[in-house]
C-alpha positions as CSV (number, residue, x, y, z in Angstrom):
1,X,0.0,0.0,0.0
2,X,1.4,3.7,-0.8
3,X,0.2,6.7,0.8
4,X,0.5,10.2,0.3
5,X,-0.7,13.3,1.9
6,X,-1.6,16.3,0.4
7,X,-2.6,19.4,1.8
8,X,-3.7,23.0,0.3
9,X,-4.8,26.4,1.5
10,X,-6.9,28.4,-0.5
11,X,-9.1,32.1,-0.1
12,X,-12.5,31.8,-1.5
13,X,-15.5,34.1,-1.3
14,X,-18.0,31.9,0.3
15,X,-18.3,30.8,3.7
16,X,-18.4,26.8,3.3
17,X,-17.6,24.8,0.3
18,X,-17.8,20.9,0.4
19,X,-15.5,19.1,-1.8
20,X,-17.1,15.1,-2.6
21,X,-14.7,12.5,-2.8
22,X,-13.5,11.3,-5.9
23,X,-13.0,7.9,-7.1
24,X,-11.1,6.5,-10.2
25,X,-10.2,3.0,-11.9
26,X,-8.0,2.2,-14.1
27,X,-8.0,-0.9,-15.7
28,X,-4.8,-2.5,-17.4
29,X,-5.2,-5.8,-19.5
30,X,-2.4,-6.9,-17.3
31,X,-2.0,-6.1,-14.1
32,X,-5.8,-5.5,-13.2
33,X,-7.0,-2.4,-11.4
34,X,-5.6,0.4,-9.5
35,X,-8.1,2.8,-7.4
36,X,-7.7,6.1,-6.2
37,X,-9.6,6.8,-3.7
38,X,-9.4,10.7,-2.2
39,X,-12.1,10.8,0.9
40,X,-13.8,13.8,0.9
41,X,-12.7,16.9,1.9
42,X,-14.5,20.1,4.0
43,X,-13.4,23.5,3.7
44,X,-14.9,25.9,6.2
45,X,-13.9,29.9,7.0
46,X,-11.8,30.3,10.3
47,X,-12.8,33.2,12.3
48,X,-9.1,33.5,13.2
49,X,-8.5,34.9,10.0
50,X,-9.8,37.8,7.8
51,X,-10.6,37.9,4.5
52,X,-11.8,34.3,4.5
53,X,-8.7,31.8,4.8
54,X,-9.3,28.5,4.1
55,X,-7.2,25.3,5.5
56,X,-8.0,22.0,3.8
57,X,-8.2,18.8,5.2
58,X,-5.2,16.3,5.2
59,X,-6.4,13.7,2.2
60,X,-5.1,10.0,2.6
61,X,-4.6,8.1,-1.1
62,X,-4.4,4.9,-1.4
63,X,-3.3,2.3,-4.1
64,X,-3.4,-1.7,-4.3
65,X,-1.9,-3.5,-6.3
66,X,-3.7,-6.6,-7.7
67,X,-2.8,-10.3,-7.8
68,X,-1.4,-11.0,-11.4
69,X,-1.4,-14.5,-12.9
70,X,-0.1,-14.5,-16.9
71,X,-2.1,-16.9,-19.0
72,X,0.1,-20.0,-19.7
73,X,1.9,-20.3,-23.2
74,X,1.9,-23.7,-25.0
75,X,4.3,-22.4,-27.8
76,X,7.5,-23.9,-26.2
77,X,6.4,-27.0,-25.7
78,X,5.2,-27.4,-29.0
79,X,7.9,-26.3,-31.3
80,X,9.9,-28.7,-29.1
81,X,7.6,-31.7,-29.8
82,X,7.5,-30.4,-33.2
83,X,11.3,-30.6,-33.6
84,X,11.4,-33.8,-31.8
85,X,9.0,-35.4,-34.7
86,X,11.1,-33.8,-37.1
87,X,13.9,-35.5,-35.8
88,X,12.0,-39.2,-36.0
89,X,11.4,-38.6,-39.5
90,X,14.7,-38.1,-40.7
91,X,15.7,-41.0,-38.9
92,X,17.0,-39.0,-35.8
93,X,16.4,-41.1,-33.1
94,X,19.3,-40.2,-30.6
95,X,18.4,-36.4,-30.5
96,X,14.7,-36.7,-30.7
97,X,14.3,-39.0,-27.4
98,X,15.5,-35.8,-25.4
99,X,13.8,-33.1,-27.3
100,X,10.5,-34.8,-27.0
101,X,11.3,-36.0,-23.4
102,X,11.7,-31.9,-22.5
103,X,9.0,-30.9,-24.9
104,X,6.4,-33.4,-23.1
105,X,7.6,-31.9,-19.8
106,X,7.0,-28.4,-20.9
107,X,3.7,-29.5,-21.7
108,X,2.8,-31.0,-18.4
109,X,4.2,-27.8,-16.7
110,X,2.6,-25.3,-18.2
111,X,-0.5,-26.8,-17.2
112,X,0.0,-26.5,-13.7
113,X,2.5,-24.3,-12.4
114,X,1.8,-20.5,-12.4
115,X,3.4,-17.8,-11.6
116,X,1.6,-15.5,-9.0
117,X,2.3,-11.9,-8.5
118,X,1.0,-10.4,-5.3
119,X,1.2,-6.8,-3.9
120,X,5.0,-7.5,-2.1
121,X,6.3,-11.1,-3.8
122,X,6.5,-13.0,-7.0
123,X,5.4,-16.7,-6.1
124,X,5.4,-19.9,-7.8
125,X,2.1,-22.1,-7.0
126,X,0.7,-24.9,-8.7
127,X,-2.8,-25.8,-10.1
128,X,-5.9,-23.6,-10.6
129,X,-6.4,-23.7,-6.9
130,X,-3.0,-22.4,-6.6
131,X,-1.5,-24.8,-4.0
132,X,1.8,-24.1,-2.2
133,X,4.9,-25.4,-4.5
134,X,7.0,-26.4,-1.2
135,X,10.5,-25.8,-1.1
136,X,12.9,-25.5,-3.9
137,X,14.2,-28.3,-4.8
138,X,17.4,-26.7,-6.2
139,X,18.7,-23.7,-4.2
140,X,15.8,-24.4,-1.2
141,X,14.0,-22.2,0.7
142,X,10.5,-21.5,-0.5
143,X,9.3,-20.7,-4.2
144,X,8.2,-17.0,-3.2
145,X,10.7,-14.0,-3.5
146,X,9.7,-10.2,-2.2
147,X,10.2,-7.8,-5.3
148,X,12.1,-5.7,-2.7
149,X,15.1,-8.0,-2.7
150,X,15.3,-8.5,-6.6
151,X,19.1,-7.1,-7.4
152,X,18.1,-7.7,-11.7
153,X,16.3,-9.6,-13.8
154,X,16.0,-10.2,-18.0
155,X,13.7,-12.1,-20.4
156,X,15.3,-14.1,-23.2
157,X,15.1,-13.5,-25.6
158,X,12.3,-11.0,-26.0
159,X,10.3,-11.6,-29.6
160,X,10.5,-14.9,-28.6
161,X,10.5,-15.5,-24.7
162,X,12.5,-18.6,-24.0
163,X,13.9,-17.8,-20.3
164,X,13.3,-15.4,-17.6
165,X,15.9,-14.8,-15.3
166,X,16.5,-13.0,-12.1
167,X,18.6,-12.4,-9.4
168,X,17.4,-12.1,-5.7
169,X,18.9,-11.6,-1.8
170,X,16.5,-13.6,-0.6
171,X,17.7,-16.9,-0.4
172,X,21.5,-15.7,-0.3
173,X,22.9,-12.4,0.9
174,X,25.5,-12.6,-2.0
175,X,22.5,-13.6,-4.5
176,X,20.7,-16.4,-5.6
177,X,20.2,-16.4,-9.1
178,X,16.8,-18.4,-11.3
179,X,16.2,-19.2,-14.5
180,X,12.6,-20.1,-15.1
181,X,11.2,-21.2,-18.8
182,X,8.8,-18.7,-20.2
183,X,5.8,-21.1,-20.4
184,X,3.4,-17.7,-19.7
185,X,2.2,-15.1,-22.3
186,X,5.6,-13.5,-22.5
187,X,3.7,-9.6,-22.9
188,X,1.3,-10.0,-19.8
189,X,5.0,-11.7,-17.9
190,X,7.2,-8.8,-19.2
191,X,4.8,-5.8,-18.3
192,X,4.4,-7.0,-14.8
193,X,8.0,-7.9,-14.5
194,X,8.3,-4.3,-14.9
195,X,5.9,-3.0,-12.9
196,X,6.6,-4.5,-9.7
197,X,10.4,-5.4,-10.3
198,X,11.9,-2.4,-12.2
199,X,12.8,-2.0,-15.8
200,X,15.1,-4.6,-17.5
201,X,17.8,-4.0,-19.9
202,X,15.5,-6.1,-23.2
203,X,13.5,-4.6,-24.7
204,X,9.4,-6.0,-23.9
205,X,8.5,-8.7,-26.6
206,X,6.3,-7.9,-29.9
């Protein structure tokens, strides 16, 4: 949650003036909406002053960020099995039992896991009930990392998303770096990458 205050002094020729609140949405196709909402604010005369002086109330904003989930991408997965098929028709066997091997586990994956982004962390849950993912089973610690302690992060390659990697201080002070295959609409991946990690050095995909 942010907050800011504003505050404003003005001289107007009535004696009251009520100010309703005022509520906006905005609505991205990507990372859902963002309200404003400024409570209303009353302006009344002060007898301490002349000429009419006006002090305005203190105004509280407030904006929440919504969950993100990106769509899952199948086109990994199959340009691999495509490849692997390729391979069995020219009589390729030794390279197509490993292609098709990771092509059918692309496949499986992008079915289930997802990855979640909350107002504070990035997350990586499984299923459309989005279950816990447990520990890693590679660096450990849990599959959830606070956009605070991201140090970089990069999409490869960006016209055609293959990896995402970043870099984060919270499984290692020195860094603990991932590399996660883009099996989510790279666009709706890259734009909220940016809005809740900071900007990358690629360029966002076409």
């Amino acid at each position: 949650m942010e907050s800011a205050l504003l505050s404003a002094s003005h001289f107007l020729p009535s004696r009251n003036r009520e100010v309703g609140g005022l509520v906006r949405n905005f609505q991205s196709s990507f990372y859902g909406k963002v309200i404003f909402n400024n409570h209303s604010v009353r302006r009344e005369n002060s007898s301490r002053y002349s000429g009419g002086a006006v002090i305005a109330a203190v105004v509280e904003r407030k904006v929440k960020k919504e969950t993100v989930i990106p769509d899952p991408d199948y086109r990994i997965p199959i340009v691999l099995l495509g490849l692997a098929g390729g391979f069995v028709y020219t009589n390729n066997l030794f390279p197509a039992a490993p292609v098709g091997l990771l092509g059918l586990l692309l496949l499986f994956q992008t079915t289930r896991v997802k990855f979640v982004f909350d107002e504070e962390a990035l997350e990586v849950k499984i299923g459309d009930q989005l279950q816990e993912s447990g520990e890693n089973a590679f660096v450990g610690g849990k599959n959830r990392w606070k956009y605070s302690t991201f140090v970089n992060w990069e999409l490869w390659w960006p016209n055609f998303p293959i990896l995402v990697y970043f870099k984060e201080t919270q499984t290692r002070p020195e860094g603990q770096v991932h590399f996660f295959p883009v099996i989510f609409d790279g666009k709706q991946l890259y734009d909220v990458m940016v809005e809740r990690c900071g900007p990358s050095k690629t360029s966002g995909p076409k």
